[in-house]
C-alpha positions as CSV (number, residue, x, y, z in Angstrom):
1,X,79.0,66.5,-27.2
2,X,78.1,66.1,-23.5
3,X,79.0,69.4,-21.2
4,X,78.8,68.1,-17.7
5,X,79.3,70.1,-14.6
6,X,82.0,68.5,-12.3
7,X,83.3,69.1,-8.7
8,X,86.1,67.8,-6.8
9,X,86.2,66.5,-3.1
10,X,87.3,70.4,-2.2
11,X,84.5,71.8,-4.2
12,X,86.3,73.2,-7.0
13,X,83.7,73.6,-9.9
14,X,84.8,73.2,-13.4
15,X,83.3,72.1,-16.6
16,X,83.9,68.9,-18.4
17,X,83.4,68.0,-22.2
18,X,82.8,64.3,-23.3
19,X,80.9,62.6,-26.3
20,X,78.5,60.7,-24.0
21,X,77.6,59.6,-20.7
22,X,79.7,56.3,-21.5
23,X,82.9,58.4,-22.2
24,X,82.2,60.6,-19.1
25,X,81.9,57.1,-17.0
26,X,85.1,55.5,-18.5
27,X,87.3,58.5,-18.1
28,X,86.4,59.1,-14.2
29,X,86.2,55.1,-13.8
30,X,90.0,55.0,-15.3
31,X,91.0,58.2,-13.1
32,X,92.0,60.5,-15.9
33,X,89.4,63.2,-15.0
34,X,91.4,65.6,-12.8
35,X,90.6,68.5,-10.7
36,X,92.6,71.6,-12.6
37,X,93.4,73.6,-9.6
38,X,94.6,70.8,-7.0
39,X,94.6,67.6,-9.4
40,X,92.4,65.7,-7.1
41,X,90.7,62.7,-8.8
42,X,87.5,63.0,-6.3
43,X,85.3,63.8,-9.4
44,X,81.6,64.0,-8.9
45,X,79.0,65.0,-11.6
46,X,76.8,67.8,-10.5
47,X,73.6,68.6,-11.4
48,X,73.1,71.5,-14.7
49,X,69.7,72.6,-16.5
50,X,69.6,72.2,-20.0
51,X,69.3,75.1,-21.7
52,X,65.7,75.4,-23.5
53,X,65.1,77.8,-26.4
54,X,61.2,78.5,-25.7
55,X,61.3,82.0,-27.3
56,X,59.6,85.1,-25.9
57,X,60.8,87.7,-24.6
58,X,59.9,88.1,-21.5
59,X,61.3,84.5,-21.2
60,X,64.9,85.9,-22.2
61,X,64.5,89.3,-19.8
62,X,65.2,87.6,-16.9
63,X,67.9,85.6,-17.6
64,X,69.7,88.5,-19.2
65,X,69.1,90.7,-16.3
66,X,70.4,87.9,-13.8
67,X,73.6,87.2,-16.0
68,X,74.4,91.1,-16.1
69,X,73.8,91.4,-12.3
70,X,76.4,88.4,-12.7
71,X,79.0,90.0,-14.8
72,X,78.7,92.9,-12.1
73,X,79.5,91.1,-9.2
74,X,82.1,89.0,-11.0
75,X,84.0,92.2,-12.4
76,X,84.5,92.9,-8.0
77,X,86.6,89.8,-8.0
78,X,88.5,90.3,-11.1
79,X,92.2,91.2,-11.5
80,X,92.8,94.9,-12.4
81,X,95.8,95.1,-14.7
82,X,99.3,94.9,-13.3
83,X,97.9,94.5,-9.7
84,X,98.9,91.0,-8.7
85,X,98.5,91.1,-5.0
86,X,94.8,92.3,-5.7
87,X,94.1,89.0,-7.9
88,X,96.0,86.5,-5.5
89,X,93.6,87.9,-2.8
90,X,90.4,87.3,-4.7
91,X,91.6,83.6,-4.1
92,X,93.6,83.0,-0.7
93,X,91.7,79.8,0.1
94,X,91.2,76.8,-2.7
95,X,90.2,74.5,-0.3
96,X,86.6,76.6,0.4
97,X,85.2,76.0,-3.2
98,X,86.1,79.9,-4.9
99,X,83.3,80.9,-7.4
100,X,84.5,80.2,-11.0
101,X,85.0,83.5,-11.5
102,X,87.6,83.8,-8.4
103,X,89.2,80.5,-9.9
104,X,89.9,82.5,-13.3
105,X,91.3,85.1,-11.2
106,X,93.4,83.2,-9.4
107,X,94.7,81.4,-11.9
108,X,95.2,84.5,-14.3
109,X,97.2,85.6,-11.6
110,X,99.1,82.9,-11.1
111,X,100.2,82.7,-15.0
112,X,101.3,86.4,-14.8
113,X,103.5,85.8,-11.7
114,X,105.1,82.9,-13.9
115,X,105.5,85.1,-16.7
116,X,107.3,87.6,-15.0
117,X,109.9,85.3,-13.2
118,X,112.6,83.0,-13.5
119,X,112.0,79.4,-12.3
120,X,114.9,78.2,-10.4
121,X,113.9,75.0,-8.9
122,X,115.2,73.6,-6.1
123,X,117.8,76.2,-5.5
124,X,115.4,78.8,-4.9
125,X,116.7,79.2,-1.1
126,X,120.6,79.4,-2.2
127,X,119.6,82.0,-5.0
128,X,117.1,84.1,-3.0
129,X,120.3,84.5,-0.2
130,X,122.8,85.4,-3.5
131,X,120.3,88.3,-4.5
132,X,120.0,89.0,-0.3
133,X,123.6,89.4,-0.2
134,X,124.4,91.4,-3.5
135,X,126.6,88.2,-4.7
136,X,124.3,88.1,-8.0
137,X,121.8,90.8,-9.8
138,X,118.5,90.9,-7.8
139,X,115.7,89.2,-10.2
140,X,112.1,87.8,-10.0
141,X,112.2,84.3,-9.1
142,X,110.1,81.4,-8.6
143,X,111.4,77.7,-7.1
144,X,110.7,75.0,-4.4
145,X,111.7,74.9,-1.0
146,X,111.0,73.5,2.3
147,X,108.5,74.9,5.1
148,X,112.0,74.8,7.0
149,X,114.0,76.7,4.6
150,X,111.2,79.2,3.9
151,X,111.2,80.0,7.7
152,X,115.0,80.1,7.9
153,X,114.6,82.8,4.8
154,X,112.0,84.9,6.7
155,X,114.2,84.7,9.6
156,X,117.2,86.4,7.8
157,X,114.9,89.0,6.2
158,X,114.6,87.6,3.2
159,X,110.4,87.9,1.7
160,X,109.3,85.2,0.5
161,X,105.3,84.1,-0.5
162,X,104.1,80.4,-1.0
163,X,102.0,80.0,-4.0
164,X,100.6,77.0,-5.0
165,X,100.7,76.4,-8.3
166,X,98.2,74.0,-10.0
167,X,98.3,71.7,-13.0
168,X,96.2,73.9,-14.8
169,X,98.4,76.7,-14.7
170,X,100.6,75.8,-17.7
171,X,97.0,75.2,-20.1
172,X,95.0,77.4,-21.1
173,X,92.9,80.0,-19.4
174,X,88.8,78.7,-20.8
C-alpha cells in the first residue's frame, strides 16, 4: 500500500491510498482522483518523508514534542460542540489551502449543518418566503438558489448564508 500526499490546483491537501506508483499514475491519468472539498481534478503528488524506525529515544523526543505542540495548535481551530458558526469560521476561504486540520473542521461542520436541516432543493427561495410569512411552520432548511434570488431574499429580510458544500461531505470524515 502506497500513502501519497496529494494537492489540488487550490492547494487543498489530502491523502491518497493506492497499491503502487502504477495504480497512483493510472487513476490521475484516467481523472478519477478528485479533490474532496472542491472536486477539482488538478491532482499533483507532493513530496512526504518516509517514516524511519531508527530507535532511540532521544530520536522519538522530538517528534513527540512537535506533534503535541501540533495537537495544541490544531485544538485552536477545532469546532467546540454545538457552536457551528465558530467551526464555519475556522474555514471561510477554501480557495487559500486551509491546514488539514481547518479542512476537518470545516467539513465536520458542514455535516452537522446537514444533519440538522431539511434539504429542499430548488424551492429553497419559495419555502424560505412561506416560513417568512407564517404560511408554513418555521424549520431548518437547506436548498439551491440563485445569486439573484438570494439577494432578492436578503432584500425582503429574509437571512440567508451560502455554504458550499463539497463532494466529500456525504463520506466519511478520515
Amino acid at each position: 500500500m502506497k500513502v501519497l500526499n496529494l494537492q489540488c490546483s487550490h492547494q487543498h491537501s489530502f491523502e491518497g491510498w493506492f497499491g503502487s506508483e502504477d495504480d497512483f499514475q493510472l487513476q490521475l491519468g484516467s481523472g478519477l482522483i478528485e479533490c474532496p472539498l472542491c472536486a477539482d481534478k488538478g491532482i499533483q503528488k507532493m513530496p512526504s518523508a518516509p517514516r524511519l524506525n531508527l530507535g532511540g529515544q532521544q530520536l522519538q523526543e522530538a517528534p513527540v514534542k512537535r506533534l503535541q505542540e501540533t495537537r495544541s495548535a490544531a485544538s485552536a481551530v477545532a469546532p467546540r460542540e454545538n457552536d457551528l458558526a465558530g467551526s464555519l469560521a475556522a474555514v471561510t476561504d477554501l480557495s487559500i489551502g486551509p491546514s488539514p486540520s481547518a479542512q476537518g473542521a470545516f467539513l465536520k461542520a458542514l455535516r452537522h449543518v446537514m444533519a440538522q436541516t431539511e434539504d429542499v432543493g430548488r424551492q429553497f427561495a419559495d419555502e424560505a418566503r412561506r416560513m417568512h410569512y407564517g404560511e408554513v411552520e418555521e424549520r431548518n432548511i437547506r436548498g439551491q438558489t440563485s445569486a439573484r434570488e438570494a439577494l432578492e431574499l436578503l432584500e425582503e429580510g429574509i437571512d440567508v448564508v451560502r455554504l458550499p458544500l463539497p463532494p466529500a461531505i456525504k463520506e466519511t470524515l478520515q
